[in-house]
Biotite code that builds the C-alpha atoms (Angstrom):
import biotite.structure as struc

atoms = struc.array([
    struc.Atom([30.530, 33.780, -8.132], chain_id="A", res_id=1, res_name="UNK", atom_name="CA", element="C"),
    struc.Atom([27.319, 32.020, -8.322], chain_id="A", res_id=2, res_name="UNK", atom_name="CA", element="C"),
    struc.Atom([27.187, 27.585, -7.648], chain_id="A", res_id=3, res_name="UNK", atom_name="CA", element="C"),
    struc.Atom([26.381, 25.869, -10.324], chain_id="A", res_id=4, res_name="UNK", atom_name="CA", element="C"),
    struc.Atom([26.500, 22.783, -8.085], chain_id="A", res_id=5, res_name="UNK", atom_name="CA", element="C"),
    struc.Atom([23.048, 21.285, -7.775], chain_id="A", res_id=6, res_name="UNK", atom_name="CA", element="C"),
    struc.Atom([21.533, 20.401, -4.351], chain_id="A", res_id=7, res_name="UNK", atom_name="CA", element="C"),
    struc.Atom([20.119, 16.730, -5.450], chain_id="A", res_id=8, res_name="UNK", atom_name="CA", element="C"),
    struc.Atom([20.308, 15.181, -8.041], chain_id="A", res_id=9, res_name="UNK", atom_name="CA", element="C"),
    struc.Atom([16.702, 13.620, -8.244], chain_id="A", res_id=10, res_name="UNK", atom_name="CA", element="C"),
    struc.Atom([13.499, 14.442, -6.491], chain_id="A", res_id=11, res_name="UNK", atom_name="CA", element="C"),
    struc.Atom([11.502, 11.875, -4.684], chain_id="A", res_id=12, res_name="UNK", atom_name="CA", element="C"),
    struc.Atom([7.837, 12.506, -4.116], chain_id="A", res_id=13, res_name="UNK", atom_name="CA", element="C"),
    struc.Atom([4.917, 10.789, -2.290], chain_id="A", res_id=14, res_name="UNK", atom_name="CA", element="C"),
    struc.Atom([1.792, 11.004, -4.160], chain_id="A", res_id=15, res_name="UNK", atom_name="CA", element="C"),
    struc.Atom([-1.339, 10.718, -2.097], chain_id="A", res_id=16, res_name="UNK", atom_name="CA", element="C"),
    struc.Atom([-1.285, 14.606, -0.114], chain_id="A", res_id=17, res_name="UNK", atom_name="CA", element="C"),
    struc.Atom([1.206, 15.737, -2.680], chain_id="A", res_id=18, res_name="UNK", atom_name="CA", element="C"),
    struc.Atom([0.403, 15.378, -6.518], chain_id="A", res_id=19, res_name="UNK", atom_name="CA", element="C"),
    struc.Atom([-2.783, 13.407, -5.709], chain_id="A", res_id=20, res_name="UNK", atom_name="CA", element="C"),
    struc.Atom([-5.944, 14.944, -3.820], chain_id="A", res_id=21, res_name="UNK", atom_name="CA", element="C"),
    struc.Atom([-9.417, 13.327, -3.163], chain_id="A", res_id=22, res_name="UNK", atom_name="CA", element="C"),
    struc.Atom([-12.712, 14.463, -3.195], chain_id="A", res_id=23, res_name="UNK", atom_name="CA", element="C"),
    struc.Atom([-14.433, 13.019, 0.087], chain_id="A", res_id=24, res_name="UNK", atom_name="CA", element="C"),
    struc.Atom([-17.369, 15.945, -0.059], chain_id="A", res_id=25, res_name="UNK", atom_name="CA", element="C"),
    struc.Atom([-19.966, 12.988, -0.170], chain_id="A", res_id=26, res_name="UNK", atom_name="CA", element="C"),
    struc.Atom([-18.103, 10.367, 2.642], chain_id="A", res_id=27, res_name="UNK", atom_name="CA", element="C"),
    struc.Atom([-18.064, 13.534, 4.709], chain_id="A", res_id=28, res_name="UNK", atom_name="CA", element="C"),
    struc.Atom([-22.022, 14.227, 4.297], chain_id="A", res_id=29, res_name="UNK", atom_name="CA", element="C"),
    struc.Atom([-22.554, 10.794, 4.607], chain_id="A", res_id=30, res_name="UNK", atom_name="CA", element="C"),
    struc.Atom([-20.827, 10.472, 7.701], chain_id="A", res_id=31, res_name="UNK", atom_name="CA", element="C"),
    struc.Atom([-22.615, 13.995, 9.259], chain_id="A", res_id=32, res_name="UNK", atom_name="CA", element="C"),
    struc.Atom([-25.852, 12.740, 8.352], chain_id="A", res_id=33, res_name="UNK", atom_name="CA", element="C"),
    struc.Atom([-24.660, 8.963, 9.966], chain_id="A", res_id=34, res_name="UNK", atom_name="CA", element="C"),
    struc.Atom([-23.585, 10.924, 13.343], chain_id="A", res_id=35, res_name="UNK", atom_name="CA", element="C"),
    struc.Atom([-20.467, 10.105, 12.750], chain_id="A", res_id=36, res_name="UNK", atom_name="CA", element="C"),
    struc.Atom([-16.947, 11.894, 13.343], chain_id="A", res_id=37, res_name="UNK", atom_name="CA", element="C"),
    struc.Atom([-14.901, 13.354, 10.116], chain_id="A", res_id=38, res_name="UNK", atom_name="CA", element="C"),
    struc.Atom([-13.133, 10.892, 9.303], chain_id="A", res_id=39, res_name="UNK", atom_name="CA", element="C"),
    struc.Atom([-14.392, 7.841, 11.058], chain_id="A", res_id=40, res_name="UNK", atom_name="CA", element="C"),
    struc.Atom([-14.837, 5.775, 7.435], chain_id="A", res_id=41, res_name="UNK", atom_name="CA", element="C"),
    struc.Atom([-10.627, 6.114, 6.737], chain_id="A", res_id=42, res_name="UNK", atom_name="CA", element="C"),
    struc.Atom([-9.806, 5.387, 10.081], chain_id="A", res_id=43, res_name="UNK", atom_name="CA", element="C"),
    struc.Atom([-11.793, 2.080, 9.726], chain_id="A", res_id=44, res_name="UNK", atom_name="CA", element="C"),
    struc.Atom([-10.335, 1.651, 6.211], chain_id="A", res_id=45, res_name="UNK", atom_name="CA", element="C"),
    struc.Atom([-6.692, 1.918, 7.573], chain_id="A", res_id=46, res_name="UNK", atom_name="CA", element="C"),
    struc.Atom([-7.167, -0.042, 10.145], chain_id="A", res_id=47, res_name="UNK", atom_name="CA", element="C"),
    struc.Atom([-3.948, -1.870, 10.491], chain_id="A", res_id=48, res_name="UNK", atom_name="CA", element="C"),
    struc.Atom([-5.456, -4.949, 9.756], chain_id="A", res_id=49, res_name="UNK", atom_name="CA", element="C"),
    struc.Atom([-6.538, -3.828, 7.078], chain_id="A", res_id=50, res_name="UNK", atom_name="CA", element="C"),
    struc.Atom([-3.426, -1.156, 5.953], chain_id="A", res_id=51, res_name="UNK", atom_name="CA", element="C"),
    struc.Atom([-0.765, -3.786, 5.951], chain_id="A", res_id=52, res_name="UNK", atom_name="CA", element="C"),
    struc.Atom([-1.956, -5.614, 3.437], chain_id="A", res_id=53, res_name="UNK", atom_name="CA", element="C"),
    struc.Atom([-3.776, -3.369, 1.219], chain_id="A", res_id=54, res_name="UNK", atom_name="CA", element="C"),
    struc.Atom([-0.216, -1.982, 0.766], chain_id="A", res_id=55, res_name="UNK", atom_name="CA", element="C"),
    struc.Atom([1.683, -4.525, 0.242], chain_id="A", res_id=56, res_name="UNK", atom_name="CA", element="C"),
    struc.Atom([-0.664, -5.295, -3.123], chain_id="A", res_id=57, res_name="UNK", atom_name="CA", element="C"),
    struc.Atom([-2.608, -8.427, -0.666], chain_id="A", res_id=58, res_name="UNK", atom_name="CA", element="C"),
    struc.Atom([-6.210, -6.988, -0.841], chain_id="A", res_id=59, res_name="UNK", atom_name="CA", element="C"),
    struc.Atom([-8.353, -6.142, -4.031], chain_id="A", res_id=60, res_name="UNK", atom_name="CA", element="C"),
    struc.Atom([-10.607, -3.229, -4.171], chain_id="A", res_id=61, res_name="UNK", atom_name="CA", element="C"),
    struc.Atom([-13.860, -5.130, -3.769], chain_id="A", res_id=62, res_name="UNK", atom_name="CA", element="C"),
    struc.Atom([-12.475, -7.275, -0.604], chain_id="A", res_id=63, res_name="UNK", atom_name="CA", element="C"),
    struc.Atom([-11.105, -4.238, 0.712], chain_id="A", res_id=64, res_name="UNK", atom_name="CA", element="C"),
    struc.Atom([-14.796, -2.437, 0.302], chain_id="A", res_id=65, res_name="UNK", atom_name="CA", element="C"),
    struc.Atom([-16.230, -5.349, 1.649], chain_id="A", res_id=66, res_name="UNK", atom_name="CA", element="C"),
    struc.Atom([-13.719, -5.481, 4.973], chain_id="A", res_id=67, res_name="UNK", atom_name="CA", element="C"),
    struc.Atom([-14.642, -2.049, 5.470], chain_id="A", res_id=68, res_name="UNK", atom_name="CA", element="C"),
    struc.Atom([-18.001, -2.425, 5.505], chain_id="A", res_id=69, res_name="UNK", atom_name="CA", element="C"),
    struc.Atom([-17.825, -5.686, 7.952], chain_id="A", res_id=70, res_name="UNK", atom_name="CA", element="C"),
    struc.Atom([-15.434, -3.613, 9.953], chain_id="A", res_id=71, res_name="UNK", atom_name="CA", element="C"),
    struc.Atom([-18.218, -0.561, 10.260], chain_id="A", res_id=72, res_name="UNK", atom_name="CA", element="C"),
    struc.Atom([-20.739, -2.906, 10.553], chain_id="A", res_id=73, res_name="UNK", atom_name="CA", element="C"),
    struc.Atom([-19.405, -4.512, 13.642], chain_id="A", res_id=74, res_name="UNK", atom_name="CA", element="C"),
    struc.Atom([-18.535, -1.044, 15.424], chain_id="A", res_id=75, res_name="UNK", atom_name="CA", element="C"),
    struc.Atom([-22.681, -0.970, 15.121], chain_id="A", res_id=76, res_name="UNK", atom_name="CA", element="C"),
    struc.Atom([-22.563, 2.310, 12.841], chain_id="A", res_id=77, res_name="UNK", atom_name="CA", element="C"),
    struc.Atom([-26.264, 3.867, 13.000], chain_id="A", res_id=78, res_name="UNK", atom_name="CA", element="C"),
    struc.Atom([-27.728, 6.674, 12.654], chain_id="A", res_id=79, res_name="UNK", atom_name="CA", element="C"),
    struc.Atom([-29.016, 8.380, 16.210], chain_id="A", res_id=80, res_name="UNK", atom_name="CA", element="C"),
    struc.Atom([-32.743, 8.434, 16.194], chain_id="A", res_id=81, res_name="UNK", atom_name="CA", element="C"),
    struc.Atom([-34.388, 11.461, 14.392], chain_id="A", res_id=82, res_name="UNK", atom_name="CA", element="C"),
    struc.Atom([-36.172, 14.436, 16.630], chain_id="A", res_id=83, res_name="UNK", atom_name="CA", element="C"),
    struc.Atom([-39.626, 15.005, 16.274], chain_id="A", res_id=84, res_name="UNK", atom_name="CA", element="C"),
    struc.Atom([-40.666, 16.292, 13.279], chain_id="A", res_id=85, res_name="UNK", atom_name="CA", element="C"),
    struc.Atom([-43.689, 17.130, 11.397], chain_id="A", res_id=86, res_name="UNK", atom_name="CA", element="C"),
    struc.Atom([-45.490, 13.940, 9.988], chain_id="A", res_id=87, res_name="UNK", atom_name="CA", element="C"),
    struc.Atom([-45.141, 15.668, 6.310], chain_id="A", res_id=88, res_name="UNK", atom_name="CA", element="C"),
    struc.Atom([-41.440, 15.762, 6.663], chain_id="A", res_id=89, res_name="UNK", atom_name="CA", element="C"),
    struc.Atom([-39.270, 12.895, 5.475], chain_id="A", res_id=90, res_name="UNK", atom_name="CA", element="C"),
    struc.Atom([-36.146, 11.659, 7.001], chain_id="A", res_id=91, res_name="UNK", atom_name="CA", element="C"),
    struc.Atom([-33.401, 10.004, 4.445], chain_id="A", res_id=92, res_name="UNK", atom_name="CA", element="C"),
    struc.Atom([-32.382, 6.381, 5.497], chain_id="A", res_id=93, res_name="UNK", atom_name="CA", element="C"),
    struc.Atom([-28.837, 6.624, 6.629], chain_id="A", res_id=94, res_name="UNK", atom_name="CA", element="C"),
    struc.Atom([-25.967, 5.298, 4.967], chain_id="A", res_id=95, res_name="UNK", atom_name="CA", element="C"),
    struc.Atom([-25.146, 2.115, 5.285], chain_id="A", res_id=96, res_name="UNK", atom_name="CA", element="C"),
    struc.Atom([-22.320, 0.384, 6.163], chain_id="A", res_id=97, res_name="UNK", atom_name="CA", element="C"),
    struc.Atom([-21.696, -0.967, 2.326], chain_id="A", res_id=98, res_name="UNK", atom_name="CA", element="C"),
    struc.Atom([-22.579, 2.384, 0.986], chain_id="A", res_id=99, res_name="UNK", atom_name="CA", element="C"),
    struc.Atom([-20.056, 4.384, 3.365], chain_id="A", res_id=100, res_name="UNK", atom_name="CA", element="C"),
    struc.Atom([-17.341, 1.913, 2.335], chain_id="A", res_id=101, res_name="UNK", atom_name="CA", element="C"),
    struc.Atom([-18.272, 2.405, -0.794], chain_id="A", res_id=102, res_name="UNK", atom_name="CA", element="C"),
    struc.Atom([-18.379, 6.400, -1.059], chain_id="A", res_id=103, res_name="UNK", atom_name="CA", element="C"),
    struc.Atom([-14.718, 5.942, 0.405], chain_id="A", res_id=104, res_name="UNK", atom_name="CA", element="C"),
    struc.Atom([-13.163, 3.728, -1.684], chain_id="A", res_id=105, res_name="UNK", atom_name="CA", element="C"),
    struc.Atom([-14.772, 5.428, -5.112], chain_id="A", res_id=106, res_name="UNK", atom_name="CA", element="C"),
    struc.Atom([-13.972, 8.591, -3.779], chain_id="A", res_id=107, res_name="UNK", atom_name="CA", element="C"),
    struc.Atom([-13.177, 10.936, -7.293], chain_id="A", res_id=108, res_name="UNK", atom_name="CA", element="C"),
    struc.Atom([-9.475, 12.088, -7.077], chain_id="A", res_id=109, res_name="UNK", atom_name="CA", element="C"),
    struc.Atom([-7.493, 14.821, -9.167], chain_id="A", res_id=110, res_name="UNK", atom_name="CA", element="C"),
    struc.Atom([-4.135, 15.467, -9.963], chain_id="A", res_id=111, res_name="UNK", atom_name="CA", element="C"),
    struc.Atom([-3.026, 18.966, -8.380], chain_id="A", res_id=112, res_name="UNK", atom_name="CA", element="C"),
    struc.Atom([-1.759, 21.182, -11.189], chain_id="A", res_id=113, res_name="UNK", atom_name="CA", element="C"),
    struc.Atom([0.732, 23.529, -9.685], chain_id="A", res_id=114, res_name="UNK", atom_name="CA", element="C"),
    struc.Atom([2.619, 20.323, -8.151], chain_id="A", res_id=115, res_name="UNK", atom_name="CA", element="C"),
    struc.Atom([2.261, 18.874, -11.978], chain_id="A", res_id=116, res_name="UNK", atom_name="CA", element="C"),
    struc.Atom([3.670, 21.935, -13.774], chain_id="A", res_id=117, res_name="UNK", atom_name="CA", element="C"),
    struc.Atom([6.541, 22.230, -11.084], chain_id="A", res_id=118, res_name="UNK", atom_name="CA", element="C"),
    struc.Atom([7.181, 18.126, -11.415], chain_id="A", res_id=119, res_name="UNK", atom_name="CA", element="C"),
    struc.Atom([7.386, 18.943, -15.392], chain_id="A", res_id=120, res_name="UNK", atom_name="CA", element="C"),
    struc.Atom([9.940, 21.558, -14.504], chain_id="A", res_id=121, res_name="UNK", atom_name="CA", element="C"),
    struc.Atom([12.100, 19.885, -12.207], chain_id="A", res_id=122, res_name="UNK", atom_name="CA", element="C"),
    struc.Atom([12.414, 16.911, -14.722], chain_id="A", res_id=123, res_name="UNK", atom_name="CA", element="C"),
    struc.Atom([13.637, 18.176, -17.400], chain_id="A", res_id=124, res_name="UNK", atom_name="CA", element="C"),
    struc.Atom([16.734, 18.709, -14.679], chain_id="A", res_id=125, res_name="UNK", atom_name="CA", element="C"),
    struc.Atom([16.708, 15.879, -12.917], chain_id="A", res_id=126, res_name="UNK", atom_name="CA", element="C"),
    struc.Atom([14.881, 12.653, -12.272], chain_id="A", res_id=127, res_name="UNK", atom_name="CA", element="C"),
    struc.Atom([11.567, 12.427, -10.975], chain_id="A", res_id=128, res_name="UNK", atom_name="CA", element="C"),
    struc.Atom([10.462, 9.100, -8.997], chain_id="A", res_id=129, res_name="UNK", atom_name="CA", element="C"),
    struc.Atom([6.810, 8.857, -7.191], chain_id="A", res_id=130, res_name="UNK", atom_name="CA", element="C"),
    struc.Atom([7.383, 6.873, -3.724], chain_id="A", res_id=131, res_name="UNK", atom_name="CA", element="C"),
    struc.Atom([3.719, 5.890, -2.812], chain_id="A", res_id=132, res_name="UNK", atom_name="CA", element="C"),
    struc.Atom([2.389, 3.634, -0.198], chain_id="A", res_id=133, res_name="UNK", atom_name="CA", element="C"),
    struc.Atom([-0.212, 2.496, -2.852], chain_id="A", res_id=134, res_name="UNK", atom_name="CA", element="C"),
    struc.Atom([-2.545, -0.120, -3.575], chain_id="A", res_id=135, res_name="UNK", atom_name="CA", element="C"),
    struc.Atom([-2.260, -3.057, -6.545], chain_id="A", res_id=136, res_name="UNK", atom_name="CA", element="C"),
    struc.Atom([-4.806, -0.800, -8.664], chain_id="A", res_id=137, res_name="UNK", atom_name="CA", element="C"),
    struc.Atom([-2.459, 1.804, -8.291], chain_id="A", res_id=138, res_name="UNK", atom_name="CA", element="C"),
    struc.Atom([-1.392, 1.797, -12.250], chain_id="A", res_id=139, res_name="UNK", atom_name="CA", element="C"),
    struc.Atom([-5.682, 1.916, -13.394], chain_id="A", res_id=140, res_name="UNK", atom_name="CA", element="C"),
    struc.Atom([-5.595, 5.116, -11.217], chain_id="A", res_id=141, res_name="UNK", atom_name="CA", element="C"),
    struc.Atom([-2.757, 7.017, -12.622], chain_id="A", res_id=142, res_name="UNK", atom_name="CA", element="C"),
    struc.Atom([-3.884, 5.831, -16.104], chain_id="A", res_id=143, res_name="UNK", atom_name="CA", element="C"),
    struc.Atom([-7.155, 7.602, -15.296], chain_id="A", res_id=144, res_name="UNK", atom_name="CA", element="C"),
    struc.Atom([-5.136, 10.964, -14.632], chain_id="A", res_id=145, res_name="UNK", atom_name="CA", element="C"),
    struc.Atom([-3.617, 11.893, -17.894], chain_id="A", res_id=146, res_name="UNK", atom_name="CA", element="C"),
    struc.Atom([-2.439, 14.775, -16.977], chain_id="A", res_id=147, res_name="UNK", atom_name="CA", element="C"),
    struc.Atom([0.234, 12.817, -14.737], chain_id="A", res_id=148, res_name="UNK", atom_name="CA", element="C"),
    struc.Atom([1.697, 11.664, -17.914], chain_id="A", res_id=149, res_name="UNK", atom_name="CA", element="C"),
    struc.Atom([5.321, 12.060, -18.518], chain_id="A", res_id=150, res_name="UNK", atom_name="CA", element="C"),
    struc.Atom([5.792, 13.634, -14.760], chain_id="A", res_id=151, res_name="UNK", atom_name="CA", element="C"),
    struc.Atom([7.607, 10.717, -13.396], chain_id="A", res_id=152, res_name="UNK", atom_name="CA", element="C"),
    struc.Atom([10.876, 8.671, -14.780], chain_id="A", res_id=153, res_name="UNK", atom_name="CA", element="C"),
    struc.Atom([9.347, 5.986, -12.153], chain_id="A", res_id=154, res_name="UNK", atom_name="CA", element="C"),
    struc.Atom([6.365, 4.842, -9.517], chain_id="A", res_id=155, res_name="UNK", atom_name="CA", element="C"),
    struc.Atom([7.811, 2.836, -6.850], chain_id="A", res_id=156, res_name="UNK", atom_name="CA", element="C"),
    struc.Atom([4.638, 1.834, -5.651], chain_id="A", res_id=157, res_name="UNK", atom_name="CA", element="C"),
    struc.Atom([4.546, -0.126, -1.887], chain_id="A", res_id=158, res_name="UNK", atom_name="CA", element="C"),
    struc.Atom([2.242, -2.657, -3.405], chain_id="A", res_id=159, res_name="UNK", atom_name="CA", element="C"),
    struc.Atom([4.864, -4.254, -5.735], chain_id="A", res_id=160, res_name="UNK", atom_name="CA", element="C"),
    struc.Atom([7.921, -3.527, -4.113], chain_id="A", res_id=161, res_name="UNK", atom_name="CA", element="C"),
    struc.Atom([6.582, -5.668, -0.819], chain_id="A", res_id=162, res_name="UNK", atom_name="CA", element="C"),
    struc.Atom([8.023, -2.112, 1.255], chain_id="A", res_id=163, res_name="UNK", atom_name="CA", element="C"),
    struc.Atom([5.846, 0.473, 2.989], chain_id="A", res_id=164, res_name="UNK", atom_name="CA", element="C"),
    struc.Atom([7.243, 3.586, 3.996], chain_id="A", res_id=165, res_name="UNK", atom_name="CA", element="C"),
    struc.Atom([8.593, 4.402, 6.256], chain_id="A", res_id=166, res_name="UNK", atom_name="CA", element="C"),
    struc.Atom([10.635, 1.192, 5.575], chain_id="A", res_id=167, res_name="UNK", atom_name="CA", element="C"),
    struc.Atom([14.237, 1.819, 4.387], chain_id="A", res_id=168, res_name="UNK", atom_name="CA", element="C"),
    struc.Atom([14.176, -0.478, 1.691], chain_id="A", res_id=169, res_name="UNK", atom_name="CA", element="C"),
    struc.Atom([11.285, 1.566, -0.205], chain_id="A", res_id=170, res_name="UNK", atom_name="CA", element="C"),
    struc.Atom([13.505, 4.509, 0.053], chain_id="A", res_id=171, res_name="UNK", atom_name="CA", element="C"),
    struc.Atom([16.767, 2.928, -1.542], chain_id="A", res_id=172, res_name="UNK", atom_name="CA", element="C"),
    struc.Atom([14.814, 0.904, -4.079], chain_id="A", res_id=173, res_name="UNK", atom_name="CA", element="C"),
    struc.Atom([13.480, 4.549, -5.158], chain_id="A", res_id=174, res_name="UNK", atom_name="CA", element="C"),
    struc.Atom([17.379, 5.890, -5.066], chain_id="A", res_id=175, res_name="UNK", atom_name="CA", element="C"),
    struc.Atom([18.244, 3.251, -7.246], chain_id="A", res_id=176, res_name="UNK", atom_name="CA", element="C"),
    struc.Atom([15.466, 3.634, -9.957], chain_id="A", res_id=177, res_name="UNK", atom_name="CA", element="C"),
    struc.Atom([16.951, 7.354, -9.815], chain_id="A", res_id=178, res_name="UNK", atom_name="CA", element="C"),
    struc.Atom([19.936, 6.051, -10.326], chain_id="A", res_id=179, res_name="UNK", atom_name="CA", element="C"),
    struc.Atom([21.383, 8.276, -7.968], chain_id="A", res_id=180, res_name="UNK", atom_name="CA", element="C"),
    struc.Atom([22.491, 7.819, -4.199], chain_id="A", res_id=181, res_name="UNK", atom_name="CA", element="C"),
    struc.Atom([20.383, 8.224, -1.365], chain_id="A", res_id=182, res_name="UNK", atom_name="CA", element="C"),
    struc.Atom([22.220, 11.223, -0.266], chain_id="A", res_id=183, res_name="UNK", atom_name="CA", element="C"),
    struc.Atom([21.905, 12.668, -3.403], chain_id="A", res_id=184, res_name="UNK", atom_name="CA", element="C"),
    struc.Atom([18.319, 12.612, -3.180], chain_id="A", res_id=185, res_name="UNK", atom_name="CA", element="C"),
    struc.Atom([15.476, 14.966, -2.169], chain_id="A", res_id=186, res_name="UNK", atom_name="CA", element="C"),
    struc.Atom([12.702, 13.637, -0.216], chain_id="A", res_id=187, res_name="UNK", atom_name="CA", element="C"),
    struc.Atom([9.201, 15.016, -0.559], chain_id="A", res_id=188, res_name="UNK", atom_name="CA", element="C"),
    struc.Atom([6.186, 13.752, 1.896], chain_id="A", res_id=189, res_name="UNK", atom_name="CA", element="C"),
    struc.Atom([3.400, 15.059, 3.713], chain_id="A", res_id=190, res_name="UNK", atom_name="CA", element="C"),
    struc.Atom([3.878, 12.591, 6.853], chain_id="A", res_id=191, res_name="UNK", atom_name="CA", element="C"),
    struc.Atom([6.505, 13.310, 9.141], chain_id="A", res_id=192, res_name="UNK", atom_name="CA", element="C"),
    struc.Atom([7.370, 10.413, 9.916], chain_id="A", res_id=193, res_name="UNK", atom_name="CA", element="C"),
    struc.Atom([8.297, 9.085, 6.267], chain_id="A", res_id=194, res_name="UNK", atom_name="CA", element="C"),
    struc.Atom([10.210, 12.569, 5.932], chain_id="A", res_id=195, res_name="UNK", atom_name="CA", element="C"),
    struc.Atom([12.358, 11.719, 8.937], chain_id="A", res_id=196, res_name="UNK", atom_name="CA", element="C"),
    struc.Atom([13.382, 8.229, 7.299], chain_id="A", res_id=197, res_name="UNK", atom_name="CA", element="C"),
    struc.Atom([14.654, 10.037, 4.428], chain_id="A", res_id=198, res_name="UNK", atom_name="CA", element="C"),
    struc.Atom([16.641, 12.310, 6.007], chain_id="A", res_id=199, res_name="UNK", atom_name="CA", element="C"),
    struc.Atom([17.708, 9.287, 9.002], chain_id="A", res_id=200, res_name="UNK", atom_name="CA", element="C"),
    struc.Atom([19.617, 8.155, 5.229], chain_id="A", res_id=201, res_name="UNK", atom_name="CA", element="C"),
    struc.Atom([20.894, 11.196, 4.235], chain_id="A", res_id=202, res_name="UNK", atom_name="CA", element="C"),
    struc.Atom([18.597, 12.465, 2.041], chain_id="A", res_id=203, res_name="UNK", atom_name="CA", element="C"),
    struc.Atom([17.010, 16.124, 2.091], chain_id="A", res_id=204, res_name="UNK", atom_name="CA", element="C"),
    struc.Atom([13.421, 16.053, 3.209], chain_id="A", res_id=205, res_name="UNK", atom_name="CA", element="C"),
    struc.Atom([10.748, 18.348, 2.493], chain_id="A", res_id=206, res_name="UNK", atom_name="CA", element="C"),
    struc.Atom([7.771, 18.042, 4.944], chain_id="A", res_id=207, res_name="UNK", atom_name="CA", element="C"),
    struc.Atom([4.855, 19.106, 2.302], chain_id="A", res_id=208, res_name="UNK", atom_name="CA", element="C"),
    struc.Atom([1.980, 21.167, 3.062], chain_id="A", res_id=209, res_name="UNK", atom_name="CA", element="C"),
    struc.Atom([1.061, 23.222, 0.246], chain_id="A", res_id=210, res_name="UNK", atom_name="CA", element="C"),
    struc.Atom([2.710, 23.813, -3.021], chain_id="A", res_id=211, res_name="UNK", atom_name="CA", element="C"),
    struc.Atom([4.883, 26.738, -2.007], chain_id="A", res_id=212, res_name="UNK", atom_name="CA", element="C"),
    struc.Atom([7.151, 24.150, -0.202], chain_id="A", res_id=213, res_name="UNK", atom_name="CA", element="C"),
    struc.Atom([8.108, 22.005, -3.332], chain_id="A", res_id=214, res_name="UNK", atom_name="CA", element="C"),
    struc.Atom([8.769, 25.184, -5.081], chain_id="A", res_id=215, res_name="UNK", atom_name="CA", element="C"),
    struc.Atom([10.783, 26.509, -2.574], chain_id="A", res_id=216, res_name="UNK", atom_name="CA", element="C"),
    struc.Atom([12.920, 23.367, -2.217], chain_id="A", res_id=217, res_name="UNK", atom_name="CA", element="C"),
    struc.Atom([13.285, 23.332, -6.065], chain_id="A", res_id=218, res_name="UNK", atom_name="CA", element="C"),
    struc.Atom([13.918, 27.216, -6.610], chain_id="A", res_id=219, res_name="UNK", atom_name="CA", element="C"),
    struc.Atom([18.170, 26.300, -7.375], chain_id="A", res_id=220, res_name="UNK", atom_name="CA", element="C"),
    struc.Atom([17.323, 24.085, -10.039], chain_id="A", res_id=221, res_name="UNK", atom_name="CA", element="C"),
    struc.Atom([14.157, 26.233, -11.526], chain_id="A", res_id=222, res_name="UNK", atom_name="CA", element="C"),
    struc.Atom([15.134, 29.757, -10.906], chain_id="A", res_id=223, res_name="UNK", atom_name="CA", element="C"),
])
C-alpha cells in the first residue's frame, strides 16, 4: 500500500540562486576590461561592513552604491596601462569606481521559470514561504517580476525581520508564517551553510543547484 503521508508540510525557499537569477554580463566585462578578477565588484559589495547592514534593511540603494564605490575607490581600482598600439586605435576609459558599483547594483534580474511553475505546483499542496537575506527594496523588486505573483503565501525578508540567515530566528519566524513546525518544514538554499541551520532544527534541507533538485525533493507531493 502506497503513503499518503506527506513529507513536509510547507516548503521554504531562498530566493537569490533559487527563484531569482541576475544578469552580471556587463559587471563582468567591466571588470575584464578594469583588470580585475570575476567577481571582485560583489566581494566589495558584501563586504561585511557593508552586508550586515544592507540586510538588516540599514542601508538604501543609493548609500549602498555610493559605499561601494568609496570602498573600490580606496582598494585603488585602475585599469593596468594599455600596450602599444597603433596611434589610429582607441582605447575605452575604464570603468570607474561609481560606474562598477553602479553596473552591480542595477544589475537586470529574472525570475527562473521551471523553479516558478514547480513553486505553483507545490502550493496548491502546501504552503510556500520565500526566506531571503534581502534588502529594504526587496518588495519594488518582486513587484517588478510579475511572474512571481501568487508563488508565495509569504516573503520573510532579513531586512524586516532584523534576522539574517543563517540565524535561527529567521528560520522559525518563516515556520510560523507557514504555520507549520519547524520539523515539518522543507528547507531549500543554495548556501550550505544556511541548509545546515535548517536541518541543525529539524527541518529537511535541500542544498540547491539546479532545478532538478527542487523537483526531486517535491516529486511525493507532485507525482
Amino acid at each position: 500500500m502506497t503513503s499518503t503521508v506527506r513529507p513536509f508540510d510547507a516548503v521554504l525557499t531562498d530566493l537569490d540562486g533559487v527563484i531569482r537569477l541576475f544578469d552580471h554580463s556587463e559587471l563582468n566585462r567591466l571588470e575584464r576590461a578594469a583588470g580585475l578578477p570575476a567577481g571582485h565588484t560583489m566581494r566589495t559589495a558584501f563586504h561585511p561592513d557593508l552586508r550586515g547592514p544592507l540586510l538588516l534593511g540599514q542601508l538604501g540603494k543609493a548609500e549602498w552604491q555610493a559605499r561601494i564605490a568609496e570602498r573600490l575607490a580606496a582598494e585603488s581600482v585602475t585599469t593596468p596601462e594599455p600596450t602599444t598600439a597603433p596611434e589610429s586605435a582607441t582605447t575605452p576609459e575604464p570603468a570607474t569606481p561609481a560606474e562598477l558599483a553602479a553596473a552591480f547594483t542595477s544589475a537586470p534580474f529574472r525570475a527562473d521559470p521551471t523553479v516558478v511553475s514547480l513553486l505553483r505546483a507545490v502550493r496548491e499542496h502546501v504552503p510556500v514561504v520565500v526566506v531571503t537575506n534581502a534588502t529594504a527594496w526587496l518588495d519594488a523588486d518582486l513587484a517588478a517580476m510579475e511572474q512571481l505573483t501568487g508563488v508565495a503565501d509569504a516573503v520573510v525578508n532579513s531586512a524586516e525581520v532584523g534576522a539574517v540567515k543563517p540565524e535561527e530566528r529567521i528560520y522559525r519566524i518563516a515556520a510560523e508564517r507557514a504555520q507549520v513546525a519547524p520539523e515539518r518544514c522543507l528547507f531549500v538554499d543554495d548556501t550550505a551553510g544556511n541548509v545546515a541551520a535548517a536541518r541543525a532544527l529539524g527541518m529537511t534541507g535541500v542544498d540547491y543547484r539546479e532545478p532538478a533538485d527542487l523537483r526531486n525533493a517535491l516529486a511525493h507531493l507532485l507525482n
